[in-house]
PDB file as gemmi writes it, atoms N, CA and C in Angstrom:
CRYST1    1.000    1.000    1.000  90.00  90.00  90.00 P 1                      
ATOM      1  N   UNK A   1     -28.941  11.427 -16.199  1.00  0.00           N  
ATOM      2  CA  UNK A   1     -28.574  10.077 -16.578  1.00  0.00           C  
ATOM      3  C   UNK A   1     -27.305  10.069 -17.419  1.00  0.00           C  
ATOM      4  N   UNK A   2     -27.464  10.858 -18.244  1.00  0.00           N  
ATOM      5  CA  UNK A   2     -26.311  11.528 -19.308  1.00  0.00           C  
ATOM      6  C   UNK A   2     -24.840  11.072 -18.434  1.00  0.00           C  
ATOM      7  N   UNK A   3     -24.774  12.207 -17.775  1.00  0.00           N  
ATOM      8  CA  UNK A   3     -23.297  12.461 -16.944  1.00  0.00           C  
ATOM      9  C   UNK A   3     -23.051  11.290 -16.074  1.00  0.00           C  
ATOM     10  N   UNK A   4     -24.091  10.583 -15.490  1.00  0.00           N  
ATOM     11  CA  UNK A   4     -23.828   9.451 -14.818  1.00  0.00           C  
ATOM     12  C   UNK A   4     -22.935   8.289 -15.726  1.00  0.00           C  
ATOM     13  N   UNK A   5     -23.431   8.138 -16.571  1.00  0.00           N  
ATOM     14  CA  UNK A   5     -22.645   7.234 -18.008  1.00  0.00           C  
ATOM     15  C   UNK A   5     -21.443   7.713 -18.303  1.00  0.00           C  
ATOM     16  N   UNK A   6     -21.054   9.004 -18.208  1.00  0.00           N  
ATOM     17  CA  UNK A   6     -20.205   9.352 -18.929  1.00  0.00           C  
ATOM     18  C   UNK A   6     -19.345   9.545 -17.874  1.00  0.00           C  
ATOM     19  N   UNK A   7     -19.315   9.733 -16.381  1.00  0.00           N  
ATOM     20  CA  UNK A   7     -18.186   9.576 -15.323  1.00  0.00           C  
ATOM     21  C   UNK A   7     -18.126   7.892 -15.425  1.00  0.00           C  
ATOM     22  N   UNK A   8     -19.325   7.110 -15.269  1.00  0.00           N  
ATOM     23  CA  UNK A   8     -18.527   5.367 -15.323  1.00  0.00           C  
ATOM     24  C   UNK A   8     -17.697   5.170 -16.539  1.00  0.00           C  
ATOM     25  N   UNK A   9     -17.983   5.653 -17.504  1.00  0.00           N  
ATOM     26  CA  UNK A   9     -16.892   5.336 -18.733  1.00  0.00           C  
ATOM     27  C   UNK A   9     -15.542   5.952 -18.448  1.00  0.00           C  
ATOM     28  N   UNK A  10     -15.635   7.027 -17.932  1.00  0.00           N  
ATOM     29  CA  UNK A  10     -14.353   7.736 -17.391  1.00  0.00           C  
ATOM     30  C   UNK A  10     -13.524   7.131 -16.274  1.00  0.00           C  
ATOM     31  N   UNK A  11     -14.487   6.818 -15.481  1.00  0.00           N  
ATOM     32  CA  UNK A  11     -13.657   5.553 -14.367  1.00  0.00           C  
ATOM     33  C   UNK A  11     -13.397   4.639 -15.332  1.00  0.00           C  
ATOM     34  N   UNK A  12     -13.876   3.650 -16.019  1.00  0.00           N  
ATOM     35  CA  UNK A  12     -13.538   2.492 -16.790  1.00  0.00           C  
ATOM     36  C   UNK A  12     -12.491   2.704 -17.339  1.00  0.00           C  
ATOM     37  N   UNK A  13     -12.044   3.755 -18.301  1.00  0.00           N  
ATOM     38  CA  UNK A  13     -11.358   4.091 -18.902  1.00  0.00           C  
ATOM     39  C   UNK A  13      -9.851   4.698 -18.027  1.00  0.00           C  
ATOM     40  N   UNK A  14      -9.815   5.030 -16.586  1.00  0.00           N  
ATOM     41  CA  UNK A  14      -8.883   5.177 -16.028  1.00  0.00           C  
ATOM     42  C   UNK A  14      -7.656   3.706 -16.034  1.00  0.00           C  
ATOM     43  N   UNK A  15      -7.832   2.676 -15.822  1.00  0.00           N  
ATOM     44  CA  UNK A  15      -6.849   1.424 -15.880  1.00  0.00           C  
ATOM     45  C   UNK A  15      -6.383   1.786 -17.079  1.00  0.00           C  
ATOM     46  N   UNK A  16      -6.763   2.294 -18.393  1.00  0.00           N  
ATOM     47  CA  UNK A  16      -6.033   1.923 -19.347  1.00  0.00           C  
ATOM     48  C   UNK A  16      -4.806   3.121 -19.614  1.00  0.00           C  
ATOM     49  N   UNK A  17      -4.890   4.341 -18.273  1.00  0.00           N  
ATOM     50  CA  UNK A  17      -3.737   5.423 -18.723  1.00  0.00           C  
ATOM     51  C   UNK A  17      -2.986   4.423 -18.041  1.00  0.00           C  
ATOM     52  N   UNK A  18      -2.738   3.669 -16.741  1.00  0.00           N  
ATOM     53  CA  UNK A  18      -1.605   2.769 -16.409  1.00  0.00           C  
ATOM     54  C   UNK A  18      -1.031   2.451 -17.170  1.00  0.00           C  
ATOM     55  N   UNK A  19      -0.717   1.464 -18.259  1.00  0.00           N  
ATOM     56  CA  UNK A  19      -0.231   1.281 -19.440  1.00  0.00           C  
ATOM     57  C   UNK A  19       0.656   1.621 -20.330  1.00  0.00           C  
ATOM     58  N   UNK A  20       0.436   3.306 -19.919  1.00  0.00           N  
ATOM     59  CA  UNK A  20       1.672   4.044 -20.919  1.00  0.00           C  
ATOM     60  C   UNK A  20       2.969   3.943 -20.501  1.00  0.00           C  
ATOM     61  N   UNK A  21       3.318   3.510 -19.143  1.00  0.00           N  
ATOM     62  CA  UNK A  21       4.806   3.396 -18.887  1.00  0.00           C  
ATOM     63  C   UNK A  21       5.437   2.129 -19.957  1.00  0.00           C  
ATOM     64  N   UNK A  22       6.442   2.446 -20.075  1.00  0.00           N  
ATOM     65  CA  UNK A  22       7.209   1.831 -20.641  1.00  0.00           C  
ATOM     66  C   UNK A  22       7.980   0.727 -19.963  1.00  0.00           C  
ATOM     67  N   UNK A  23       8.410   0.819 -18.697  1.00  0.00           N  
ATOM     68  CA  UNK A  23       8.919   0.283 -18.430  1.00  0.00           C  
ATOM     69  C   UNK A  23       9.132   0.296 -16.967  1.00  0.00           C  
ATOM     70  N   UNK A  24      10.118  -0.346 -15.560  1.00  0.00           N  
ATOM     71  CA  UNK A  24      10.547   0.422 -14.445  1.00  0.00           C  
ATOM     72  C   UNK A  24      11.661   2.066 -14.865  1.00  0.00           C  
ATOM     73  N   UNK A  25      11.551   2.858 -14.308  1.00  0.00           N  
ATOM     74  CA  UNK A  25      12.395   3.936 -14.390  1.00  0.00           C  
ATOM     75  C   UNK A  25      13.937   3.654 -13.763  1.00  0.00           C  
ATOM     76  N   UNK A  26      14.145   2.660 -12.877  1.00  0.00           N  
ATOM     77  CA  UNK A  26      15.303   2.522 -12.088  1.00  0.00           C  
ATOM     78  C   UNK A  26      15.102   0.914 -11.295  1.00  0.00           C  
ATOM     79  N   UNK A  27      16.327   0.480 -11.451  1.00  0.00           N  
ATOM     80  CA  UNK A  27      16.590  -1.275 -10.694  1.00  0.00           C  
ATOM     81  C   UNK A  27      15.767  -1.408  -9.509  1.00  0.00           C  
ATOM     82  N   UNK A  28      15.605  -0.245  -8.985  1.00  0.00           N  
ATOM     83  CA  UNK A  28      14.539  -0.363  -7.393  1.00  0.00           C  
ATOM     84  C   UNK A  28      13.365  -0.635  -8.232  1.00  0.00           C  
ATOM     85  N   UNK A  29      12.665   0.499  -8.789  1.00  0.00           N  
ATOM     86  CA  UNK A  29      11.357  -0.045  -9.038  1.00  0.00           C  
ATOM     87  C   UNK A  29      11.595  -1.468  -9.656  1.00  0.00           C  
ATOM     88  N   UNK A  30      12.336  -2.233 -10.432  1.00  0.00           N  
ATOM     89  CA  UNK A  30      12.255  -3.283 -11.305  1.00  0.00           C  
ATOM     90  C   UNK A  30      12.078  -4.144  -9.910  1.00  0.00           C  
ATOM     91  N   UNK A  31      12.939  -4.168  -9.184  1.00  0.00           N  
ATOM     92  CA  UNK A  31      12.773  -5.164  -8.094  1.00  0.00           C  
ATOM     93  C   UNK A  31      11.449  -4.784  -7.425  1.00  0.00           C  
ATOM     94  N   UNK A  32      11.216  -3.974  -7.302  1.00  0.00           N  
ATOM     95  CA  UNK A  32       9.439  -3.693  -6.566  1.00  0.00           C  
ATOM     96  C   UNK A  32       8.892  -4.543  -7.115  1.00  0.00           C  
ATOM     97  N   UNK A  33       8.517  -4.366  -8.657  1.00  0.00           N  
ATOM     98  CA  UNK A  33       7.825  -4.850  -9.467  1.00  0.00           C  
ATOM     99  C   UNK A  33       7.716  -6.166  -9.229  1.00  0.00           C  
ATOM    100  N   UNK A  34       9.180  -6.746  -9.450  1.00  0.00           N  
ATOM    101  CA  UNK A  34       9.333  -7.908  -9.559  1.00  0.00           C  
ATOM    102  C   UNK A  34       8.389  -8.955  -8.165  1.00  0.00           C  
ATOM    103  N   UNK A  35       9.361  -8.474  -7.084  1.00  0.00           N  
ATOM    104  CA  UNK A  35       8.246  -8.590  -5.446  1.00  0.00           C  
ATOM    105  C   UNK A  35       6.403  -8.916  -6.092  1.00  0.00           C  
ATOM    106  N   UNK A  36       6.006  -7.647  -6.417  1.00  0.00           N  
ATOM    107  CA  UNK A  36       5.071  -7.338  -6.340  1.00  0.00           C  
ATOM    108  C   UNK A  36       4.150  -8.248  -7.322  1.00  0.00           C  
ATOM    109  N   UNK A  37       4.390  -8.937  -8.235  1.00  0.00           N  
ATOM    110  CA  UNK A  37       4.232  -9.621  -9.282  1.00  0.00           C  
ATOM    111  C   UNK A  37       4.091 -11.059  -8.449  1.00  0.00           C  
ATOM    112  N   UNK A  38       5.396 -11.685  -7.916  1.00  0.00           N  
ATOM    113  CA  UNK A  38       5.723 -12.836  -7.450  1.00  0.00           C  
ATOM    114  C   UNK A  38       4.495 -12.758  -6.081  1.00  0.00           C  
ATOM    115  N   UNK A  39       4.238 -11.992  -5.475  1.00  0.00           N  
ATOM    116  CA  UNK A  39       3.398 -12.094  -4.444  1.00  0.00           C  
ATOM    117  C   UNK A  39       1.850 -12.308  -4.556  1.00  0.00           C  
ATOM    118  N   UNK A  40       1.815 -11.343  -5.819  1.00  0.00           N  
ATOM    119  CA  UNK A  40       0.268 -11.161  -6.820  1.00  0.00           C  
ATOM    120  C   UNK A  40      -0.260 -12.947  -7.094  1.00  0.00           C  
ATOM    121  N   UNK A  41       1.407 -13.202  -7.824  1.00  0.00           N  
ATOM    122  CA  UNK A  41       0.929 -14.202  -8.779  1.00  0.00           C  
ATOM    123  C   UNK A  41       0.857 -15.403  -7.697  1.00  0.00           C  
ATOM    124  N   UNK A  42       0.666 -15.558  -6.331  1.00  0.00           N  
ATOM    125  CA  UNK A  42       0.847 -16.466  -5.479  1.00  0.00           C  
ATOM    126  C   UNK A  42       1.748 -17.634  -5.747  1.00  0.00           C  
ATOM    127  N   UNK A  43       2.788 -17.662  -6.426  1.00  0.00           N  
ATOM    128  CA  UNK A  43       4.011 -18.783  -6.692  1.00  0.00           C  
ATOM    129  C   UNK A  43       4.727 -18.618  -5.799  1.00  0.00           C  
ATOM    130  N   UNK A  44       5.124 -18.142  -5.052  1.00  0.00           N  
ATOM    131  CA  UNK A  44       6.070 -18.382  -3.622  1.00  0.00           C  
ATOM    132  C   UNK A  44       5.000 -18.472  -2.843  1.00  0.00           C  
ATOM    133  N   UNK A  45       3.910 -18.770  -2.258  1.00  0.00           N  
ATOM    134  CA  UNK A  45       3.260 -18.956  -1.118  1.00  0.00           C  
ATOM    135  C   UNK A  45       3.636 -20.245  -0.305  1.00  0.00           C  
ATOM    136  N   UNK A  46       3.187 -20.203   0.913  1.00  0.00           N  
ATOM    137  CA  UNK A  46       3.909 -21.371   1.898  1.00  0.00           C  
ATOM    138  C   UNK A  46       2.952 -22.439   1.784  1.00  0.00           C  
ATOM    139  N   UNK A  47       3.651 -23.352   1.564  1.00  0.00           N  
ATOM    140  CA  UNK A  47       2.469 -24.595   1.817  1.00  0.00           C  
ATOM    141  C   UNK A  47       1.903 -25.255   3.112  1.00  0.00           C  
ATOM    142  N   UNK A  48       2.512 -23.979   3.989  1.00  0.00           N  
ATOM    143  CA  UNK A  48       1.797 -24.487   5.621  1.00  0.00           C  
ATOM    144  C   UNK A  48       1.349 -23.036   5.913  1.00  0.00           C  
ATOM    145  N   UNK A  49      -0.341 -23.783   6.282  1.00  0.00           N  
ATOM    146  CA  UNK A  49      -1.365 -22.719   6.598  1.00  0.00           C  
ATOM    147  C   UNK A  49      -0.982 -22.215   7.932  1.00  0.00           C  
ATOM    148  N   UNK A  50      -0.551 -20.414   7.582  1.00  0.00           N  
ATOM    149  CA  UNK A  50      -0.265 -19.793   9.053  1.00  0.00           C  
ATOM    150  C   UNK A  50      -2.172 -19.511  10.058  1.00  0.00           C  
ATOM    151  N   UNK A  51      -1.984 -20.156  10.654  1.00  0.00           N  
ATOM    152  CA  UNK A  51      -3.360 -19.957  11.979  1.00  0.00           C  
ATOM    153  C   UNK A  51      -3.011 -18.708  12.400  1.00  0.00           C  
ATOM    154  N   UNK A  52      -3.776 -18.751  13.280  1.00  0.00           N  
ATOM    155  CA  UNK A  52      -3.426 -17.338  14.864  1.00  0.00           C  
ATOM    156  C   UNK A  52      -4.330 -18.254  15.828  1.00  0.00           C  
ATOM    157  N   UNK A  53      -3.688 -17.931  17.392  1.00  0.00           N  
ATOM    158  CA  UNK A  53      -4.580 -17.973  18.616  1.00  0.00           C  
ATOM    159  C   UNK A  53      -5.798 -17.034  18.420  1.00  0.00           C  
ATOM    160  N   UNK A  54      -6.549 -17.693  19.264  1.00  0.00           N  
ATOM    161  CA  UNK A  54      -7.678 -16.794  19.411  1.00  0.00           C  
ATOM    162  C   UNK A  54      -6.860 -15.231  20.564  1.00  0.00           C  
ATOM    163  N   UNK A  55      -6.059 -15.841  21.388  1.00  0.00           N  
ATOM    164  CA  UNK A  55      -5.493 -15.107  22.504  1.00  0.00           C  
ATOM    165  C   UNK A  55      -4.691 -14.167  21.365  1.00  0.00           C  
ATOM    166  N   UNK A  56      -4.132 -14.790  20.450  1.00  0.00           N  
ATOM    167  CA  UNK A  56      -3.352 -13.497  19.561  1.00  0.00           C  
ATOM    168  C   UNK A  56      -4.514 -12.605  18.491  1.00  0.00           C  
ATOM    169  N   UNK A  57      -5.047 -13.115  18.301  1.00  0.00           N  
ATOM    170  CA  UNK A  57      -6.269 -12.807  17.562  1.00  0.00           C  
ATOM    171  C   UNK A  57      -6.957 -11.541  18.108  1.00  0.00           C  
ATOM    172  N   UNK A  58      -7.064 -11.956  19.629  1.00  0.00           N  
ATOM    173  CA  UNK A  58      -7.980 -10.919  20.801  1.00  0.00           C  
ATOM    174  C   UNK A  58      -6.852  -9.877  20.622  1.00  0.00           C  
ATOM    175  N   UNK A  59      -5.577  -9.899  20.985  1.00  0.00           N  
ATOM    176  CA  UNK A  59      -4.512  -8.867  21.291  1.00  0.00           C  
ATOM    177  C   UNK A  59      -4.608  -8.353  20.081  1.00  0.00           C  
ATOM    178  N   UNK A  60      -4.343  -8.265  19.060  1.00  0.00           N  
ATOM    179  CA  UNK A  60      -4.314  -7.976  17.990  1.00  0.00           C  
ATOM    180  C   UNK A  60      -5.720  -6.906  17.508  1.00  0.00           C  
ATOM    181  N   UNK A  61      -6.946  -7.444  17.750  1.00  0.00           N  
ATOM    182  CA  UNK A  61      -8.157  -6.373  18.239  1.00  0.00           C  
ATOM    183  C   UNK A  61      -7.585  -5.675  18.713  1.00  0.00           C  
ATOM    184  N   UNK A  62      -7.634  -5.316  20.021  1.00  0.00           N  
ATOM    185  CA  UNK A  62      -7.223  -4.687  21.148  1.00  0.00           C  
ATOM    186  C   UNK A  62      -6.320  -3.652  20.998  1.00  0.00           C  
ATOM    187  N   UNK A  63      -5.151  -4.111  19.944  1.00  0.00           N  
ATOM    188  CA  UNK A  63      -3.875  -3.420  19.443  1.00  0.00           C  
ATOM    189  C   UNK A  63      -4.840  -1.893  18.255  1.00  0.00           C  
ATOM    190  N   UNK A  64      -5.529  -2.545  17.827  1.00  0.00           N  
ATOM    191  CA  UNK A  64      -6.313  -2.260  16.540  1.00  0.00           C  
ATOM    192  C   UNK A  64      -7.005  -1.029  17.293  1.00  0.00           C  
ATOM    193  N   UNK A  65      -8.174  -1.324  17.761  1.00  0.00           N  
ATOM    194  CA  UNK A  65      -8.874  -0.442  18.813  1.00  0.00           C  
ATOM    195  C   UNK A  65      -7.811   0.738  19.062  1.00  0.00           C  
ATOM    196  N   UNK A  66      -7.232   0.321  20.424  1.00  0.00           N  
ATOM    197  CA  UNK A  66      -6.459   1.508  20.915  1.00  0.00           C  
ATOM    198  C   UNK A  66      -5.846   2.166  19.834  1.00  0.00           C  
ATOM    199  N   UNK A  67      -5.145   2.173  18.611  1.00  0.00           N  
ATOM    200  CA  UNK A  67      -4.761   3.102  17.500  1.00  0.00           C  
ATOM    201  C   UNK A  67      -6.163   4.117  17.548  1.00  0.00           C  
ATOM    202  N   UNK A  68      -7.260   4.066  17.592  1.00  0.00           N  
ATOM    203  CA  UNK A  68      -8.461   4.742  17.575  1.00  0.00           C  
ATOM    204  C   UNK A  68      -8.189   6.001  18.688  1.00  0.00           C  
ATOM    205  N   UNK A  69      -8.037   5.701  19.966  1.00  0.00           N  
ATOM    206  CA  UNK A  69      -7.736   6.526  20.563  1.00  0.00           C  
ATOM    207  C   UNK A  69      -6.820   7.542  20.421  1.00  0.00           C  
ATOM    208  N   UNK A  70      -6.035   8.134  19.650  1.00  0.00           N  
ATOM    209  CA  UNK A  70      -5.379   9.256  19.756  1.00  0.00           C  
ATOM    210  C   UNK A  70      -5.857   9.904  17.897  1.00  0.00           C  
ATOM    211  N   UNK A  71      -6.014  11.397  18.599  1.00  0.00           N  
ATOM    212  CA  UNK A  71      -6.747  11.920  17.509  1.00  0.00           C  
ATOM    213  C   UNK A  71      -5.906  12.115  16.194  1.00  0.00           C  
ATOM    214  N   UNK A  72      -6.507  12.799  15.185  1.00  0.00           N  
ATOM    215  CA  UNK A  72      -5.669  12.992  14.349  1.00  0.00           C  
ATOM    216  C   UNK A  72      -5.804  14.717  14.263  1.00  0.00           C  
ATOM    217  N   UNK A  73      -4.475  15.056  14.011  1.00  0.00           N  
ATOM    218  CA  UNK A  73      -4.265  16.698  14.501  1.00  0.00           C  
ATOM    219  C   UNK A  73      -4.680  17.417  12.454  1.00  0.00           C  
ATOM    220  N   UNK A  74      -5.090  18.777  13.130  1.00  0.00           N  
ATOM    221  CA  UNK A  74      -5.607  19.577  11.456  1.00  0.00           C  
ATOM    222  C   UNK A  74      -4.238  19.416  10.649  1.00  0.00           C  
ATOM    223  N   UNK A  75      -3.592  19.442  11.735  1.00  0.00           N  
ATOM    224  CA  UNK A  75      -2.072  20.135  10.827  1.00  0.00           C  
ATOM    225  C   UNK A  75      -0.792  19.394  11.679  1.00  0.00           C  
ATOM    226  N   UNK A  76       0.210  19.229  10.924  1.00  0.00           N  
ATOM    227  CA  UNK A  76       0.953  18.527  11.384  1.00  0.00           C  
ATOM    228  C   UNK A  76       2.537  19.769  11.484  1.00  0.00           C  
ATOM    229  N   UNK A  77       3.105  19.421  12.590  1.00  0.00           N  
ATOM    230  CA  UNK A  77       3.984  20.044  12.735  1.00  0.00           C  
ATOM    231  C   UNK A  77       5.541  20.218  11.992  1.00  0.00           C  
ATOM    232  N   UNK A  78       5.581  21.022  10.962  1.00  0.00           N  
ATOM    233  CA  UNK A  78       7.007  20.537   9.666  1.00  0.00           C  
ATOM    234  C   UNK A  78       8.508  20.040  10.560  1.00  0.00           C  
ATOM    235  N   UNK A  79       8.515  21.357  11.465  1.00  0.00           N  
ATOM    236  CA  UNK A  79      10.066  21.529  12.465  1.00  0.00           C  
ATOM    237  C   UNK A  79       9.551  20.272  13.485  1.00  0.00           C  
ATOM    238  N   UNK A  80       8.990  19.250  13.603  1.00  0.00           N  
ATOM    239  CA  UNK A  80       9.163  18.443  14.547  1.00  0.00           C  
ATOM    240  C   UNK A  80       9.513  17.145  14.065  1.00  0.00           C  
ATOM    241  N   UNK A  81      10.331  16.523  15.014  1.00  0.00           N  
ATOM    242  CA  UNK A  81      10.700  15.512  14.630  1.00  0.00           C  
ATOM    243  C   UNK A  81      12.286  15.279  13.773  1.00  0.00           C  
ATOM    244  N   UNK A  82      12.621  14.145  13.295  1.00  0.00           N  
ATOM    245  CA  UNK A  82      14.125  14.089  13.180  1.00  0.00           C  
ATOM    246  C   UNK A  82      14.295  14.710  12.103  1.00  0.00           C  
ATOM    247  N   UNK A  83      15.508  14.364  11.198  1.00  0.00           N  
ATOM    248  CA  UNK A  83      16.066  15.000  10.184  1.00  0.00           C  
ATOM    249  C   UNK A  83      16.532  13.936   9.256  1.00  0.00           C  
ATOM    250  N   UNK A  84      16.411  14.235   8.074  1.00  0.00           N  
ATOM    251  CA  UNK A  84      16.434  13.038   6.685  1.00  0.00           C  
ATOM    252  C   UNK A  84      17.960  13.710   6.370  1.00  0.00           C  
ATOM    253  N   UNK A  85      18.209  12.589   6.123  1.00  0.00           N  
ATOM    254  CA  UNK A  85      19.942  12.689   5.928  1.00  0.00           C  
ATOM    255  C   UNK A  85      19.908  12.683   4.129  1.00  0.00           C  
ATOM    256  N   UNK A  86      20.511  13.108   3.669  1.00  0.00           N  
ATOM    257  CA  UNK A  86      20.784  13.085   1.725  1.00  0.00           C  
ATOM    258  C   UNK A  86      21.593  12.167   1.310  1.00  0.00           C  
ATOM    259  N   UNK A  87      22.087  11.110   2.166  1.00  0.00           N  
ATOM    260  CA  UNK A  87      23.465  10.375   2.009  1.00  0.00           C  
ATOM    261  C   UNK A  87      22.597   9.019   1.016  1.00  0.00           C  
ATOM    262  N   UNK A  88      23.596   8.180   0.259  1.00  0.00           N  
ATOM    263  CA  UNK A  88      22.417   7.114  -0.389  1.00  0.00           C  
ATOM    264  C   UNK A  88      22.733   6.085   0.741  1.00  0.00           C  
ATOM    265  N   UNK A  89      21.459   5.958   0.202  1.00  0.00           N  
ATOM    266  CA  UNK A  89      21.261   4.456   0.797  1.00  0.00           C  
ATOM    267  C   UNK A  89      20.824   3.422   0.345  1.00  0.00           C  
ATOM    268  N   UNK A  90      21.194   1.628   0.885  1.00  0.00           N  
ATOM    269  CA  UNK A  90      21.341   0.818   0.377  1.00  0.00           C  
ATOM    270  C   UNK A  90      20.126   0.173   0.048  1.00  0.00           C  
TER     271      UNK A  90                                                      
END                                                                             
């Protein structure tokens, strides 16, 4: 019973290491933040309710499903695939 109490206090107590940042580290994260805040806080939301078809609705299943079909591999291959460029970007 002991240890059971004392991992939920330990989860509980995880939100409050978030906190210690000080601040964003760089203008990207500030703008993340910023996004991320404005979206949270629902103040830009649209005042026209987006629907779906049922017909887009079905495709959209369907889309969902088939991702199921292809497996997922133990290990992934490093040398495959393109190449990350070092140049900055905007």
């Amino acid at each position: 019973m002991k240890p059971n109490i004392l991992c939920c206090l330990g989860l509980l107590a995880l939100p409050l290491t978030a906190h210690a940042l000080d601040g964003p580290s760089s203008p990207q994260q500030a703008e993340t933040e910023g996004w991320l805040q404005l979206q949270s806080s629902n103040k830009a939301a649209s005042q026209k309710p987006q629907t779906s078809t049922a017909t887009e609705r079905e495709l959209s299943m369907q889309r969902w499903l088939k991702s199921y079909e292809h497996e997922i591999p133990q290990f992934f291959d490093q040398d495959q695939g393109g190449t990350v460029s070092s140049g900055s970007g905007g």
